[in-house]
NUKOL-853900 format. One record per residue (C-alpha): residue number from 1; y, z, x. Coordinates in Angstrom, 2 decimals. Example, Ala and Ser with C-alpha at 12.3 -4.5 7.8 and 13.67 -1.06 7.14 Angstrom:
+-----+---------+---------+---------+
| seq |      c2 |      c3 |      c1 |
+-----+---------+---------+---------+
|   1 |   -4.50 |    7.80 |   12.30 |
|   2 |   -1.06 |    7.14 |   13.67 |
+-----+---------+---------+---------+
END
This chain:
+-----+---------+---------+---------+
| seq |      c2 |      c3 |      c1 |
+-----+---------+---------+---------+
|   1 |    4.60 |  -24.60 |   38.10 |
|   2 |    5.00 |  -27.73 |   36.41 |
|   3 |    1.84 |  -29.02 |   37.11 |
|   4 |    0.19 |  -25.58 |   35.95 |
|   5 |    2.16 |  -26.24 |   32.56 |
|   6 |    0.91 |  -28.90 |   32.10 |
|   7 |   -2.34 |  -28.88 |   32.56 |
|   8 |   -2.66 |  -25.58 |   30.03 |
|   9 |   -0.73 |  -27.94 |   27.46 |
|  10 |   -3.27 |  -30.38 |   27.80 |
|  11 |   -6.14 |  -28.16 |   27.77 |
|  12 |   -4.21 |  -26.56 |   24.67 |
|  13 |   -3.92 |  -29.93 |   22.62 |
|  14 |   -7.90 |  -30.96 |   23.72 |
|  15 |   -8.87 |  -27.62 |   22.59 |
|  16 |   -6.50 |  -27.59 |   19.19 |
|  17 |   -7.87 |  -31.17 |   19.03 |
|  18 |  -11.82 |  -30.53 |   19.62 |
|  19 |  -11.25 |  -27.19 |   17.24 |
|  20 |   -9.81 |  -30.31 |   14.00 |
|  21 |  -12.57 |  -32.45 |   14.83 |
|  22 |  -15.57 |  -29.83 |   14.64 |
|  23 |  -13.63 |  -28.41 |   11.53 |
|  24 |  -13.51 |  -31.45 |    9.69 |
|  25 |  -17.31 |  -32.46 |   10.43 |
|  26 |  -18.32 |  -28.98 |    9.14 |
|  27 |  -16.09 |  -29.38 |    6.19 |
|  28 |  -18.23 |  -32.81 |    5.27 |
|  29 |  -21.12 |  -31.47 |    6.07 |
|  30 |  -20.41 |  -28.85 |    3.26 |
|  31 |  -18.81 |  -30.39 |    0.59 |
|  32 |  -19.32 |  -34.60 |    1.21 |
|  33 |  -15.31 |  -35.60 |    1.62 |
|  34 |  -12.90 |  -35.09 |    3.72 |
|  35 |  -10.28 |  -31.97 |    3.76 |
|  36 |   -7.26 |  -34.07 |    3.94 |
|  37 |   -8.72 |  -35.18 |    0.19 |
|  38 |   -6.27 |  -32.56 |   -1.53 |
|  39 |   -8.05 |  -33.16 |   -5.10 |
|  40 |  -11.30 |  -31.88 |   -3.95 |
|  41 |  -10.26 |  -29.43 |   -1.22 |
|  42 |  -11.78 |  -25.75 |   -2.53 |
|  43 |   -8.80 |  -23.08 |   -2.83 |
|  44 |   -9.76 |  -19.03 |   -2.29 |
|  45 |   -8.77 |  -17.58 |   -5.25 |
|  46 |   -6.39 |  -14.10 |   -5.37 |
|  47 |   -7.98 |  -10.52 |   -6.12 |
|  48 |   -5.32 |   -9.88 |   -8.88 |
|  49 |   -4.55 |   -5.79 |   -9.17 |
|  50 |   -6.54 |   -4.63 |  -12.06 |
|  51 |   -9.00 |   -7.60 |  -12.10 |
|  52 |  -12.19 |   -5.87 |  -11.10 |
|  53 |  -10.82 |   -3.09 |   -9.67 |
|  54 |  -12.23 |    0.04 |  -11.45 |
|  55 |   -9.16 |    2.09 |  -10.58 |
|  56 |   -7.16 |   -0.13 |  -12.81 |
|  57 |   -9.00 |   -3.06 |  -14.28 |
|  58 |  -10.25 |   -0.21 |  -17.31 |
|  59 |   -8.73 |    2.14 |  -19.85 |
|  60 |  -10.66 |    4.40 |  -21.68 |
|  61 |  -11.31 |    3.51 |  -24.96 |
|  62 |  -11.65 |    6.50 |  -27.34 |
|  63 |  -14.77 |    4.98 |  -29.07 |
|  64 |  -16.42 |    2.94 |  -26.55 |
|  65 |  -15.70 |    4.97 |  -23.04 |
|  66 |  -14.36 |    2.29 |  -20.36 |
|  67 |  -12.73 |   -0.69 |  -21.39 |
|  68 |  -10.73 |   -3.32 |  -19.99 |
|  69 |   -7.52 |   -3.49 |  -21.31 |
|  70 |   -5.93 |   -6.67 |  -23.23 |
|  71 |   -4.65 |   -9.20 |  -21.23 |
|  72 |   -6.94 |   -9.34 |  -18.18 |
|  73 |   -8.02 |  -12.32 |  -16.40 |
|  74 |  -12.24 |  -12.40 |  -16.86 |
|  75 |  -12.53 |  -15.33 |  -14.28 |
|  76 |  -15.71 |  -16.19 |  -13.21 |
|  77 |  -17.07 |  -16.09 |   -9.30 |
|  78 |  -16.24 |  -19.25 |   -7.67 |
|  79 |  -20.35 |  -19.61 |   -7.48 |
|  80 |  -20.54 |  -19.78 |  -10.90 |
|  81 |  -18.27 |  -22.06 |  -11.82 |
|  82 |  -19.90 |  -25.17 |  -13.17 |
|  83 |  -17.74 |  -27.52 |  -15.19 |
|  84 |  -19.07 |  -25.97 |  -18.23 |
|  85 |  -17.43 |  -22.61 |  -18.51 |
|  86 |  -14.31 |  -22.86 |  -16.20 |
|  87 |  -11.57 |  -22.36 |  -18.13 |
|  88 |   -9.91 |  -18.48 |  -17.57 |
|  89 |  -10.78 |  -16.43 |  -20.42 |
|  90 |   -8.55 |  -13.12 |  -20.93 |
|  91 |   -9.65 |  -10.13 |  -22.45 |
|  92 |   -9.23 |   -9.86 |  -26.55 |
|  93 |   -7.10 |   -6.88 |  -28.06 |
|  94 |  -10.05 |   -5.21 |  -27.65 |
|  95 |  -10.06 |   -5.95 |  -23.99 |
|  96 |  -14.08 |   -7.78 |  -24.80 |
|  97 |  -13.68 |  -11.60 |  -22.83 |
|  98 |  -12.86 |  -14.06 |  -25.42 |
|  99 |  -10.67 |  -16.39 |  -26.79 |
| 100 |   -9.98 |  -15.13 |  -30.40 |
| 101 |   -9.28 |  -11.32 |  -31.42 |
| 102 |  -11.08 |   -9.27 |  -33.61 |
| 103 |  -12.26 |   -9.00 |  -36.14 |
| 104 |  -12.78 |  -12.54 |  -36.41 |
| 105 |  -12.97 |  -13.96 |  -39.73 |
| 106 |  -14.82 |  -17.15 |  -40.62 |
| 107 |  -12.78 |  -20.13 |  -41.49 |
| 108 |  -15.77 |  -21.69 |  -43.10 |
| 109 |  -19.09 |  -21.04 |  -44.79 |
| 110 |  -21.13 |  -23.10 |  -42.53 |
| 111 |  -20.18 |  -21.07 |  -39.98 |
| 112 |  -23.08 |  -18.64 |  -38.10 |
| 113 |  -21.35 |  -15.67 |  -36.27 |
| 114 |  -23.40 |  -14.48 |  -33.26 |
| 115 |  -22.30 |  -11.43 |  -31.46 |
| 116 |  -23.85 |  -10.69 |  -28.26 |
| 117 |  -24.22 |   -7.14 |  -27.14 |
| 118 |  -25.17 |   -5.61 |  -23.54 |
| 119 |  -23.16 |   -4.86 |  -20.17 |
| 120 |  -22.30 |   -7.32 |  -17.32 |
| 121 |  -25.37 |  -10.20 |  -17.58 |
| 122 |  -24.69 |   -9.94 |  -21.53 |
| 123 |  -20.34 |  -11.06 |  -20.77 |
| 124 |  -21.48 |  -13.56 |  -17.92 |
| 125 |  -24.23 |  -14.85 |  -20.66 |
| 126 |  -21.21 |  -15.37 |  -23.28 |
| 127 |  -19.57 |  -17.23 |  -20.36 |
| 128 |  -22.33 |  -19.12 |  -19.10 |
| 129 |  -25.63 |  -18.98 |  -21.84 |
| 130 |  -23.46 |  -18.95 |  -24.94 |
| 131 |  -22.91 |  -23.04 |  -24.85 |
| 132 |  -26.31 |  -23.51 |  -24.02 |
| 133 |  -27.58 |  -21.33 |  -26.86 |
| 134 |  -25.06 |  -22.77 |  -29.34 |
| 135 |  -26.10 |  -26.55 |  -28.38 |
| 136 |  -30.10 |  -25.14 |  -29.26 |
| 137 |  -29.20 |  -24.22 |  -32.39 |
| 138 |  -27.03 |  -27.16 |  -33.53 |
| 139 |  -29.67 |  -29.30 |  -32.67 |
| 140 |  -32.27 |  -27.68 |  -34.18 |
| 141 |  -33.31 |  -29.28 |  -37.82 |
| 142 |  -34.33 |  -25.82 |  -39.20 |
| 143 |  -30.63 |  -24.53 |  -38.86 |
| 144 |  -29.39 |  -26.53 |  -41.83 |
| 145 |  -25.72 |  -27.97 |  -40.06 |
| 146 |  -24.49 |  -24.25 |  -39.55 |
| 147 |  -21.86 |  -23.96 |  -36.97 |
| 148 |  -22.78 |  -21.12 |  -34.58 |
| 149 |  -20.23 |  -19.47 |  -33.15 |
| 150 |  -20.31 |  -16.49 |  -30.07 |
| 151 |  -18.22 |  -13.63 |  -29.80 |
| 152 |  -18.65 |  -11.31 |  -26.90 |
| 153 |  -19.22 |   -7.60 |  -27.24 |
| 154 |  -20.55 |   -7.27 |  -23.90 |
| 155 |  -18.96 |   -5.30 |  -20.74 |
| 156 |  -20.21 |   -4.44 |  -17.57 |
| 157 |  -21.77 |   -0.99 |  -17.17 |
| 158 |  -22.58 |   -0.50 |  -20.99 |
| 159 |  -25.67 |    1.17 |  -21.70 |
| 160 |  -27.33 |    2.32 |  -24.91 |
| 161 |  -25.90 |    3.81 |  -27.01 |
| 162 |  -22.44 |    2.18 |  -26.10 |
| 163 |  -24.10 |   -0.70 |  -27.88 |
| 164 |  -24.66 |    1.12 |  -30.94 |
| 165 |  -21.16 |    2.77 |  -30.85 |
| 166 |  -19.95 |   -0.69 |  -30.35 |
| 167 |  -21.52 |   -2.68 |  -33.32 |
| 168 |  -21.08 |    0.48 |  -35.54 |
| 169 |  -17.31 |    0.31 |  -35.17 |
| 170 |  -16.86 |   -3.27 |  -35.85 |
| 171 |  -19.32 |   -3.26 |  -38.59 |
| 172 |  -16.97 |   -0.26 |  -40.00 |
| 173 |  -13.49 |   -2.65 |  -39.62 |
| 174 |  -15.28 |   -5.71 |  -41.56 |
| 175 |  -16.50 |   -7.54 |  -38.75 |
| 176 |  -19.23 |  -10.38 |  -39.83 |
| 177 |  -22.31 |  -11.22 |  -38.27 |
| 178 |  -25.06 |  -13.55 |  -39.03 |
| 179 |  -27.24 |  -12.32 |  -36.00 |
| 180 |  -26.95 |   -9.82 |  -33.37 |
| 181 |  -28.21 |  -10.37 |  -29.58 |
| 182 |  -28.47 |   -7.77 |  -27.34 |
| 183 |  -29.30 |   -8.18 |  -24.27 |
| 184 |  -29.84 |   -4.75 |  -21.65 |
| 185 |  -32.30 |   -2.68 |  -20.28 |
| 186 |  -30.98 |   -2.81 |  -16.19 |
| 187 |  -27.83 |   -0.65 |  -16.94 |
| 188 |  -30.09 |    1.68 |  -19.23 |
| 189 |  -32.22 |    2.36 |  -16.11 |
| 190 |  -30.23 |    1.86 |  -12.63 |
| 191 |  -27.13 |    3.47 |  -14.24 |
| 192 |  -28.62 |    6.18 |  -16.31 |
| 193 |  -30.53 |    7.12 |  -13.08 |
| 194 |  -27.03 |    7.75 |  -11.31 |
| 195 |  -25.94 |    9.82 |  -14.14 |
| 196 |  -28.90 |   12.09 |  -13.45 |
| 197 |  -28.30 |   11.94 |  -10.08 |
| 198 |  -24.46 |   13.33 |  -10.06 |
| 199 |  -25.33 |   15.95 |  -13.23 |
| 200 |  -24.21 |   13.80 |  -16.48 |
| 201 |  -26.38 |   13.07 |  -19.18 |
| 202 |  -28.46 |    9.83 |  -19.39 |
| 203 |  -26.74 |    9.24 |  -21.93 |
| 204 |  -23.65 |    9.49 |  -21.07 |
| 205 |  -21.45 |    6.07 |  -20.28 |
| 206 |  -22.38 |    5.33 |  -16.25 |
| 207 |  -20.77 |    7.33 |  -13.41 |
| 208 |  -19.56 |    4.05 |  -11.73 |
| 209 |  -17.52 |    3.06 |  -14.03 |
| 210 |  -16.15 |    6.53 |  -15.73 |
| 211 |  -15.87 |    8.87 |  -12.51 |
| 212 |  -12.89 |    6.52 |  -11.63 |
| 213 |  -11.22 |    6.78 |  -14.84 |
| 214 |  -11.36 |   10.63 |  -14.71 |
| 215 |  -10.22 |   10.25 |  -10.69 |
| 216 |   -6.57 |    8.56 |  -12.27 |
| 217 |   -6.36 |   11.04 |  -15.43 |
| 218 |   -7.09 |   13.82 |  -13.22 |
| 219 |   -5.55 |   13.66 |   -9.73 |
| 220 |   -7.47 |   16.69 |   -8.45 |
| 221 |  -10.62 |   14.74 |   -8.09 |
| 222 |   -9.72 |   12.82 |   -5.48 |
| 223 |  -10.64 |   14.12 |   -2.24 |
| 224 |   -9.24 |   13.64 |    1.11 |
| 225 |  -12.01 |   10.73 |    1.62 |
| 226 |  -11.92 |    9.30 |   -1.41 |
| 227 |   -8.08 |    9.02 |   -0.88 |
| 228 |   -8.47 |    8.03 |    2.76 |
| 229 |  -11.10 |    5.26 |    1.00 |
| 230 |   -8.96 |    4.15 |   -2.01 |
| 231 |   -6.24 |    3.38 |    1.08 |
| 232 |   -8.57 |    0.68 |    2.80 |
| 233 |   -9.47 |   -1.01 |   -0.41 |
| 234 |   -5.75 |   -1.19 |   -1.28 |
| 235 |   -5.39 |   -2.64 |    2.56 |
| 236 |   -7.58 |   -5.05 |    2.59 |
| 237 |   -6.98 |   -6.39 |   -1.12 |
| 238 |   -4.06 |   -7.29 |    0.20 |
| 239 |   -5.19 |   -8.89 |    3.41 |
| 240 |   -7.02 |  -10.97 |    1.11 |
| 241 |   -5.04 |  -12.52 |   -0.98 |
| 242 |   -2.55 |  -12.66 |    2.06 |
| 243 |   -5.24 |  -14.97 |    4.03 |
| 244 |   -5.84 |  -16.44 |    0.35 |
| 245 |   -2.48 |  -17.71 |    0.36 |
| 246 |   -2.49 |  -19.04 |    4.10 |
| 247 |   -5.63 |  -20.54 |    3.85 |
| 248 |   -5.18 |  -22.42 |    0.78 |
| 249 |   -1.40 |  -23.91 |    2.07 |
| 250 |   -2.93 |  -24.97 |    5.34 |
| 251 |   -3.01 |  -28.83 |    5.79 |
| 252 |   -5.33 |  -28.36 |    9.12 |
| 253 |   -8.96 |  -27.87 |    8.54 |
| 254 |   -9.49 |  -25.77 |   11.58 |
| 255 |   -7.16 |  -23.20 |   10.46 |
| 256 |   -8.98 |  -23.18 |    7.09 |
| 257 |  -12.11 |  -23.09 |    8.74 |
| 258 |  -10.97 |  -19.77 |   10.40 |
| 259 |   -9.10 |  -18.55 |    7.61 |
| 260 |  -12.27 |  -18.77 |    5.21 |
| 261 |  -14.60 |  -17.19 |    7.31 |
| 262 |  -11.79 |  -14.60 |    8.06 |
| 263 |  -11.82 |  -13.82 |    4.22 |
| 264 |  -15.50 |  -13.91 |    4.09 |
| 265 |  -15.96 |  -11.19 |    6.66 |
| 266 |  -13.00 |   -9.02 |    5.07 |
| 267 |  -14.19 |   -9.70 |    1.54 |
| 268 |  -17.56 |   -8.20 |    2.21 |
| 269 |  -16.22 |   -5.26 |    4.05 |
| 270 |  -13.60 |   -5.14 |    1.09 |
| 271 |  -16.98 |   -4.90 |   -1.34 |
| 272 |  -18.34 |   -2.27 |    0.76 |
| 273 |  -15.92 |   -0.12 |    0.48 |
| 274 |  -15.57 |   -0.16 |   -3.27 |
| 275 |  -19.08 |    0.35 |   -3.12 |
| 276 |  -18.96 |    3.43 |   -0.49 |
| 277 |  -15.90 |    4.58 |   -3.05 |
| 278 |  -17.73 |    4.71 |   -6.20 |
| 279 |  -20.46 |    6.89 |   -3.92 |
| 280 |  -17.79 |    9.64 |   -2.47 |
| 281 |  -18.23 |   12.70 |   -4.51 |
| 282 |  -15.58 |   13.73 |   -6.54 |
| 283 |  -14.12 |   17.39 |   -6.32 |
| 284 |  -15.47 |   19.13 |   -9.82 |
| 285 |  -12.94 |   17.64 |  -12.57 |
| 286 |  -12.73 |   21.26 |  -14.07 |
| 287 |   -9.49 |   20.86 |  -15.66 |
| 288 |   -9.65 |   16.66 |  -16.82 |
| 289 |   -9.16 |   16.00 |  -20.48 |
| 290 |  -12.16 |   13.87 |  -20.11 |
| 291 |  -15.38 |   16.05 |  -20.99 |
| 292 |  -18.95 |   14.50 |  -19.60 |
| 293 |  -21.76 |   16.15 |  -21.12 |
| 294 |  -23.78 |   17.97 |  -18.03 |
| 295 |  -27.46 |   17.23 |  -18.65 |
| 296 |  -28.65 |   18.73 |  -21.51 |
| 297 |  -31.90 |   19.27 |  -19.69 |
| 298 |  -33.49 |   19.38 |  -16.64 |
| 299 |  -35.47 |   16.52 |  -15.61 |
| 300 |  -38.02 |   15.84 |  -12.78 |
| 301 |  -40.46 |   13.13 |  -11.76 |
| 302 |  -40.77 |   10.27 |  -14.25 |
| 303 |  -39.26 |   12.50 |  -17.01 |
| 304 |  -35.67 |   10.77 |  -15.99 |
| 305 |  -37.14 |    7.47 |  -16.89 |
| 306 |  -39.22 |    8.17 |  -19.78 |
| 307 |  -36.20 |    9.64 |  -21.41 |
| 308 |  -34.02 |    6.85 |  -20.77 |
| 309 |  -36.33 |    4.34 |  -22.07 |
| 310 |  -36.80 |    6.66 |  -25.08 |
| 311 |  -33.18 |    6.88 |  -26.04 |
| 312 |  -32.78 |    3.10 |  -24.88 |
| 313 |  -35.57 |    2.11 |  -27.71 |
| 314 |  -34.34 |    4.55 |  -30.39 |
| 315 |  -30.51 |    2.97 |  -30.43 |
| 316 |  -31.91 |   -0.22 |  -30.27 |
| 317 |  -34.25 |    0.37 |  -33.62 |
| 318 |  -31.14 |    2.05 |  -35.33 |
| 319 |  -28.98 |   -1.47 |  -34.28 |
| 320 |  -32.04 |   -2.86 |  -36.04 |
| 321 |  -32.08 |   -0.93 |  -39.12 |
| 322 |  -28.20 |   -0.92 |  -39.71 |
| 323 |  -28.06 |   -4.44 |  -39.42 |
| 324 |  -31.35 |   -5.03 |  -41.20 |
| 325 |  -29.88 |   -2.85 |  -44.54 |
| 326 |  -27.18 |   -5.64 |  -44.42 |
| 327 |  -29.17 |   -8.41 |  -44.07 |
| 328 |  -28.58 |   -9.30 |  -40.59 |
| 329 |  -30.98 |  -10.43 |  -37.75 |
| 330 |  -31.02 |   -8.76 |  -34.54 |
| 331 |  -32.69 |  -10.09 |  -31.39 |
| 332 |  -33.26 |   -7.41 |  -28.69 |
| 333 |  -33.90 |   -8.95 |  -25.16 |
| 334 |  -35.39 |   -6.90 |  -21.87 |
| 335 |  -32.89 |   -8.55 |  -19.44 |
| 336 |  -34.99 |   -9.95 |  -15.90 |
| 337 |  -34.22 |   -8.02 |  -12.96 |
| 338 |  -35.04 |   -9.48 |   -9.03 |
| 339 |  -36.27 |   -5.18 |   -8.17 |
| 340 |  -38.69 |   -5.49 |  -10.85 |
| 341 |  -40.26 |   -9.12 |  -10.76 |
| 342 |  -43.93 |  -11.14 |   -9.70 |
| 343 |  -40.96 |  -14.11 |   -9.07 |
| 344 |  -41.65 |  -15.56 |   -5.53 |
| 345 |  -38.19 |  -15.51 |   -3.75 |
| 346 |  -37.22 |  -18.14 |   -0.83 |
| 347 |  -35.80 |  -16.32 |    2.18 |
| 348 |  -32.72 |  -18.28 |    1.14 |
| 349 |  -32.27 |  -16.52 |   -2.34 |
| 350 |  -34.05 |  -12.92 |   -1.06 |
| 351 |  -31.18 |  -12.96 |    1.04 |
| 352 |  -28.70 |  -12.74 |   -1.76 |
| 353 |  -30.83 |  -11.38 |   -4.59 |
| 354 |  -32.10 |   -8.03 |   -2.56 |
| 355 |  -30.62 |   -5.04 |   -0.96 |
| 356 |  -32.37 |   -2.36 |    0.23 |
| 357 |  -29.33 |   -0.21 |    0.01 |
| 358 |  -27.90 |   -0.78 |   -3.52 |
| 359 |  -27.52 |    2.39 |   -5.54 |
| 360 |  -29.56 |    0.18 |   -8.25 |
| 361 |  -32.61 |   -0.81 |   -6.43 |
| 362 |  -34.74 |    2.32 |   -7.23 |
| 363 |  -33.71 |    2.89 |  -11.07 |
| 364 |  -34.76 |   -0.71 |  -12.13 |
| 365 |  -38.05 |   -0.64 |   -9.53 |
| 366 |  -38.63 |    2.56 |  -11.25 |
| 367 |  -37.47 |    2.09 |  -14.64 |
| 368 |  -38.68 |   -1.18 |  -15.52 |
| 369 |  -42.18 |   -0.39 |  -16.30 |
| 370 |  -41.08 |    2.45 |  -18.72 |
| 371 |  -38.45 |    0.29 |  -20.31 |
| 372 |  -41.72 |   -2.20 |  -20.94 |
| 373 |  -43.71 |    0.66 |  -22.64 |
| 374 |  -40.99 |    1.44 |  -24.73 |
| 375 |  -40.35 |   -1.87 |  -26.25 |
| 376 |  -39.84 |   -1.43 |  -29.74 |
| 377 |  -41.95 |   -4.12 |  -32.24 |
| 378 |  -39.92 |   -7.57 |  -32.81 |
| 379 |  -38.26 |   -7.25 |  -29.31 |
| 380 |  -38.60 |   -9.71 |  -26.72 |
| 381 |  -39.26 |   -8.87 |  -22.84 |
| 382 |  -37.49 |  -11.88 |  -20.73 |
| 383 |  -38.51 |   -9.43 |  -17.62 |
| 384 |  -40.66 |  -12.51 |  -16.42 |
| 385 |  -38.88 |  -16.03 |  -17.98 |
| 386 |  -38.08 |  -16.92 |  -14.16 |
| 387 |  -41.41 |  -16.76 |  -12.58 |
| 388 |  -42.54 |  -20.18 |  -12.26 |
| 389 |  -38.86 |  -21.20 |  -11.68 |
| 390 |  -38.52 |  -22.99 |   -8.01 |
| 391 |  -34.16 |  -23.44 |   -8.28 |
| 392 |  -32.30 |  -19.98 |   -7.26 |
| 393 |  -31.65 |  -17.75 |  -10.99 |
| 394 |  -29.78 |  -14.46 |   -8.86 |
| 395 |  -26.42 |  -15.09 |   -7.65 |
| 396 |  -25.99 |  -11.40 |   -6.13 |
| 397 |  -27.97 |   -8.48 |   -5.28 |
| 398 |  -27.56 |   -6.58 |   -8.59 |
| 399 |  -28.69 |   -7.55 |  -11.59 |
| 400 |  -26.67 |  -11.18 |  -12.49 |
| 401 |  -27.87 |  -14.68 |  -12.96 |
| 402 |  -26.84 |  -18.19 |  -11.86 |
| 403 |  -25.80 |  -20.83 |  -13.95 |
| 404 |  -29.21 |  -22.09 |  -13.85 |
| 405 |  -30.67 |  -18.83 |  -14.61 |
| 406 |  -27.97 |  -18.02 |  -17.77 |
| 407 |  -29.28 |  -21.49 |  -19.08 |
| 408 |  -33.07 |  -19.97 |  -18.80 |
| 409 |  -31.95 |  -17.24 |  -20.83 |
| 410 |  -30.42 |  -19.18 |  -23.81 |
| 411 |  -33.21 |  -21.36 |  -23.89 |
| 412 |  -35.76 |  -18.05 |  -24.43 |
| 413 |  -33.41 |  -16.36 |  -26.63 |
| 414 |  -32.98 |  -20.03 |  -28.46 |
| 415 |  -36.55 |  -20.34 |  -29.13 |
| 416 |  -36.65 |  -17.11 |  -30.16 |
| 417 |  -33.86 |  -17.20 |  -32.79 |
| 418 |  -35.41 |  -20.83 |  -33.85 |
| 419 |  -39.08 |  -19.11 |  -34.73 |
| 420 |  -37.24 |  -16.17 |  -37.00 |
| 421 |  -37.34 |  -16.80 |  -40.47 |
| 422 |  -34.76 |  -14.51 |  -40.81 |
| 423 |  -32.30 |  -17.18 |  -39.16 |
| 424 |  -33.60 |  -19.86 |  -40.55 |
| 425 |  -32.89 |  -18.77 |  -44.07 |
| 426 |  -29.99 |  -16.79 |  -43.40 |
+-----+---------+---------+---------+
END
């Protein structure tokens, strides 16, 4: 019995052993040092409750439709963390990412307020483009010393005309701006198509984001399977950030090793399920306070799309005619989109960039050439600015760029801004 003991112990300690070695030569092999080097060893970060959880990351703003309320971490993916943009940036009082409230008021004369406008790629570009674009334009001889400065207006799922609604409110509390960038055209498209799909009006703020907000004011639309799904997400959010925890107090790199992977699995079934969430029907909210418009006609074929891109241009020429009577420039920019692109992919970056079963895939394949059509005069299409690009520009298989990618997109909205007289004199 002895003997049997311990020979398992041994095998135990060779395997534990073996399992530390092969650990720590992955690890290298990864990230070039050593996971005993505590400085440089990566941590998994926590899914905080209400931090990208449409159940309660949003309010509902009475203006604007879903909002994030003040206060909440806007932390970038760990993938897009570069050095340049990595500090945590909370949401404003009125819950847009930044670091000052508004209305912001300049402190001097030479400075150049720039408010970007859009949905999700328009608050990752004031993360990620926003330095580039302000470096651009202090460097650029034609912009006389000014001091740009960026203020975010931007939140994921807004579509026209939650821009418009947007910039006519803070226009109508004193807000200044020197020039206006907005930057959509995906949401307009893959969104307004699900709005169609589950009876709201195009123009109506997205399904994705709003059917959960009506799901917490109004009990009675949850059904037994969205319940039943709501359950698993809660589950494994907090398997996560229990594994999160483990993984990141380990000092053995073979526990890590298994703990990350772990987390990686559960994270993507966590994502599913969000995803299969937002896709349950909800029971008819007859009796919520919060009133959708029902299409306010029926529409078949291409009609879906040519409407959208028809009410997409028209709030973009009326953001360019309000700002216009007060002297302000406006720069309207076609976002790029991976479902609608000439781009040649690696198999590498296809495998993150496309999906054959996101909800979004067939309103931007679809949508994009109407959207294109329906550019209004002055605009800029961006739809192919990543074509001859070789690096990777999609860091998921929606609609969002990498750092490399948000850096592409300053530089084209730079030059842009740089050949406008409007700017230049301003």
């Amino acid at each position: 019995m002895r003997r049997a003991l311990r020979v398992v112990v041994v095998n135990v300690a060779i395997f534990c052993a073996s399992a530390e070695v092969l650990a720590l030569g992955i690890f290298y092999y990864e990230h070039g040092w050593l996971f005993y080097v505590d400085p440089y060893r990566p941590t998994i970060a926590r899914i905080e409750e209400g931090s990208g959880d449409a159940l309660t990351a949003v309010g509902l703003h009475p203006y604007f439709g879903p909002t994030h309320r003040p206060g909440i971490a806007f932390d970038l993916p760990p993938e897009l963390r570069t050095g340049e943009a990595d500090e945590g940036v909370a949401t404003n009082n009125f819950g847009f990412p930044s670091r000052v409230n508004y209305p912001f008021s300049k402190t001097s004369d030479r400075q150049f307020v720039i408010g970007i406008f859009g949905g999700s790629v328009g608050a990752y570009f004031c993360r990620l483009g926003a330095v580039r674009l302000e470096q651009a334009l202090r460097q650029s001889g034609s912009f006389n010393n000014r001091e740009p400065v960026t203020l975010c207006f931007s939140h994921e799922g807004y579509k026209q005309p939650q821009q418009l609604l947007v910039l006519n409110y803070f226009l109508s509390i004193g807000q200044p701006f020197d020039l206006v960038i907005n930057i959509d055209g995906f949401n307009e498209v893959a969104l307004g198509r699900i709005n169609d799909q589950y009876g709201w009006d195009i123009s109506m703020p997205s399904h994705e984001h709003l059917d959960a907000l009506i799901n917490v004011v109004n009990q009675a639309t949850l059904t037994p399977a969205k319940l039943e799904s709501l359950a698993r997400i809660v589950h494994d959010r907090q398997q996560l950030n229990d594994i999160a925890e483990r993984s990141n107090r380990t000092r053995l790199a073979s526990v890590e090793f298994a703990l990350r992977h772990y987390h990686d699995f559960l994270r993507r079934r966590y994502e599913q399920e969000r995803v299969r969430f937002d896709a349950l029907p909800s029971n008819p909210p007859a009796n919520s306070p919060i009133h959708v418009t029902p299409k306010v006609r029926s529409r078949t074929g291409s009609a879906v799309y040519e409407d959208i891109a028809a009410n997409w241009r028209s709030a973009s020429v009326m953001m360019q005619q309000l700002l216009a009577a007060k002297g302000i420039a406006y720069v309207h920019v076609l976002q790029p989109n991976q479902y609608y692109s000439t781009r040649a992919f690696t198999p590498a970056e296809k495998a993150t960039a496309f999906n054959d079963g996101s909800p979004f895939k067939e309103g931007a394949a679809n949508g994009y050439p109407f959207l294109e059509k329906a550019l209004e005069p002055g605009a800029l299409s961006a739809v192919h600015i990543f074509d001859t690009v070789r690096e990777s520009v999609y860091v998921d298989d929606c609609c969002h760029y990498t750092a490399a990618g948000n850096r592409l997109l300053a530089d084209f909205i730079a030059k842009a801004v740089l050949a406008d007289t409007r700017t230049a004199t301003h």
